[in-house]
Backbone as CSV, one residue per row, in Angstrom:
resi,resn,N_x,N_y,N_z,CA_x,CA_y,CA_z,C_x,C_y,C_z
1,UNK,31.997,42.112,101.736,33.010,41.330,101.078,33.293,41.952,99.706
2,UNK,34.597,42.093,99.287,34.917,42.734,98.118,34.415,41.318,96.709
3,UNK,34.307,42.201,95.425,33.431,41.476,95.033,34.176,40.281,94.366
4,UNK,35.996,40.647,94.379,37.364,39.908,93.896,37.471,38.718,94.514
5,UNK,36.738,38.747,95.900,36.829,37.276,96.717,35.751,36.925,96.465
6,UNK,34.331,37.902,96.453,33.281,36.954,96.382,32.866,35.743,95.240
7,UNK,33.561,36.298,94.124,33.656,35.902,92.830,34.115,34.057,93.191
8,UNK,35.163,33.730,94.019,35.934,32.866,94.516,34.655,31.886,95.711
9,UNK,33.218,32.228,95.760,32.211,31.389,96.507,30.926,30.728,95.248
10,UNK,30.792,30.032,95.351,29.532,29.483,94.520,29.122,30.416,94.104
11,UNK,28.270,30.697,95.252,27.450,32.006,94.530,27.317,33.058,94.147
12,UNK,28.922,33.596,94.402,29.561,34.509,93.590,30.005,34.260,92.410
13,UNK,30.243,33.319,92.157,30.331,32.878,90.683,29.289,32.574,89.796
14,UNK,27.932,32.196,90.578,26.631,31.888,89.666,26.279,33.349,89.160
15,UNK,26.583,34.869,90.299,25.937,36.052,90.026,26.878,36.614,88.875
16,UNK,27.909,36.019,88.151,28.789,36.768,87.250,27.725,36.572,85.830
17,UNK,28.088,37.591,84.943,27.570,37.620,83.662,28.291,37.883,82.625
18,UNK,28.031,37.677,81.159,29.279,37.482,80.346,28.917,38.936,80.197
19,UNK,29.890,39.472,79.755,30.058,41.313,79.405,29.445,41.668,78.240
20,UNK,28.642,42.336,78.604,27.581,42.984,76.993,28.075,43.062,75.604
21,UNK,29.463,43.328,75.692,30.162,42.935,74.389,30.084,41.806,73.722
22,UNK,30.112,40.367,74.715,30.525,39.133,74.276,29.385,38.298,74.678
23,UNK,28.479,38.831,75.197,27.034,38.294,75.242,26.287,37.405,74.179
24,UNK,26.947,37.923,72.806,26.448,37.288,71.600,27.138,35.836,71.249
25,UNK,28.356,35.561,72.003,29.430,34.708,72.107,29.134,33.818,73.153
26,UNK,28.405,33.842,73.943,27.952,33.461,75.261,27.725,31.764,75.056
27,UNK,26.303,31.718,74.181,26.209,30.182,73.563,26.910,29.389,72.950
28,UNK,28.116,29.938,71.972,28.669,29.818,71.245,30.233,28.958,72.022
29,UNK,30.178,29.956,72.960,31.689,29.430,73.878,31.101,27.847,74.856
30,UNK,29.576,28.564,75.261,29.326,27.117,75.923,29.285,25.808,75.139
31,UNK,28.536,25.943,73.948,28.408,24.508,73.235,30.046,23.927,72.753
32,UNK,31.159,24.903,72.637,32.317,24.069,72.382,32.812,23.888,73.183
33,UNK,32.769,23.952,74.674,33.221,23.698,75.709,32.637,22.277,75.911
34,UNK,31.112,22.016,75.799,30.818,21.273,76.335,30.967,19.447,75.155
35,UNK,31.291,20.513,73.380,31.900,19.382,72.271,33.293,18.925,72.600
36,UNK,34.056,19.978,73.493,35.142,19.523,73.268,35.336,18.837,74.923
37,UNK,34.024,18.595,75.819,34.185,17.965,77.035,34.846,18.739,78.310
38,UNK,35.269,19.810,78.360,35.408,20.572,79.153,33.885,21.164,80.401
39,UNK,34.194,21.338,81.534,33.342,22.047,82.059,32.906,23.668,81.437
40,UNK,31.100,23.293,81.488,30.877,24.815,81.351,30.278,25.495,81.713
41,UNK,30.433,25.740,82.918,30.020,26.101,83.801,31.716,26.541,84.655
42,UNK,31.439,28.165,85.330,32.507,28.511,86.172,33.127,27.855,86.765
43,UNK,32.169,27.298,88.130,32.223,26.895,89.401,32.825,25.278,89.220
44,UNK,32.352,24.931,87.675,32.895,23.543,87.418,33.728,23.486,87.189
45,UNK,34.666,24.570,86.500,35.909,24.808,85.874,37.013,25.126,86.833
46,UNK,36.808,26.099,87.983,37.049,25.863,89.274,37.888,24.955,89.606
47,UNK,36.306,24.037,89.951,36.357,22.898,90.699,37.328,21.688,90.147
48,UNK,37.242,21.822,88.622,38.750,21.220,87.948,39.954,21.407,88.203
49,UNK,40.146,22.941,88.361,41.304,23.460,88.716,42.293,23.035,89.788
50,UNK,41.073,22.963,90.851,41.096,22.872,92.182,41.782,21.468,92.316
51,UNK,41.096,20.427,91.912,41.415,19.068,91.686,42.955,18.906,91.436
52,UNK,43.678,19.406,90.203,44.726,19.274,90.155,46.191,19.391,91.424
53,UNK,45.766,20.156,92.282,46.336,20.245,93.136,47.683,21.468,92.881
54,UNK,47.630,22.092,91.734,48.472,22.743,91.565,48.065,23.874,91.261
55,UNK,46.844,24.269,91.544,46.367,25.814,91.308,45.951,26.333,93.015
56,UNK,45.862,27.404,93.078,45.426,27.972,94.502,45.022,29.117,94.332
57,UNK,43.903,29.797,94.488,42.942,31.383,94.473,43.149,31.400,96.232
58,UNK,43.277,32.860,95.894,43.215,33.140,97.004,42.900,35.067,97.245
59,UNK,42.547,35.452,98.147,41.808,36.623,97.950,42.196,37.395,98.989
60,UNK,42.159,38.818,98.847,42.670,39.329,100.002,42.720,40.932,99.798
61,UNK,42.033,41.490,100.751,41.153,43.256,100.850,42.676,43.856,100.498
62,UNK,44.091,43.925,99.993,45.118,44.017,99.485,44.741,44.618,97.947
63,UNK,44.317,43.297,97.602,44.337,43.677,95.716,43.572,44.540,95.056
64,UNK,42.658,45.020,95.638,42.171,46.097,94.897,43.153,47.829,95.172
65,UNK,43.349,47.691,96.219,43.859,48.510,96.432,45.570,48.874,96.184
66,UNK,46.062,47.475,95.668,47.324,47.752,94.986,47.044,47.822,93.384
67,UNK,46.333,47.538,92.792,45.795,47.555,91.349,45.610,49.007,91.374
68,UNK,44.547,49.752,92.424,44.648,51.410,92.231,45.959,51.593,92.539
69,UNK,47.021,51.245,93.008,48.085,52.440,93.590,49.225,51.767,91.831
70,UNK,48.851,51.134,91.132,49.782,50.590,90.248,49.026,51.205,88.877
71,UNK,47.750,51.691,89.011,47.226,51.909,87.750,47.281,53.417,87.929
72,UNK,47.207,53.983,89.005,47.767,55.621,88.945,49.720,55.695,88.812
73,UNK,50.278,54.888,89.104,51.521,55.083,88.666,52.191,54.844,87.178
74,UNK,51.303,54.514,86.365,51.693,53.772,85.002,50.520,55.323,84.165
């Protein structure tokens, strides 16, 4: 499974990590997420999304491979 959909399963979303750059930002983003009542946690944020009824993910062995044919043309 490409890792663009896996990202889109629980537990593809528990295995993500914040990027070594912003690692130091990591605590920092969670505690105002969680002052200002927002989910913080991915899969929760998601799962908000989801709720609304007006968002839709969707995944498909396509997108990586048009991202390469669009990032060698630019």
């Amino acid at each position: 499974m490409l890792w663009v959909v896996r990202v889109l399963t629980e537990s593809g979303i528990a295995s993500l990590k914040v990027d070594g750059c912003h690692a130091t930002e990591e605590d920092w983003l969670k505690e105002k997420l969680k002052k200002d009542g927002d989910p913080v946690e991915t899969h929760e944020f998601i799962k908000k999304l989801k709720e609304t009824g007006k968002v839709r993910l969707y995944g498909c062995w396509l997108a990586p491979l048009q991202h390469s044919m669009l990032k060698k043309m630019t």
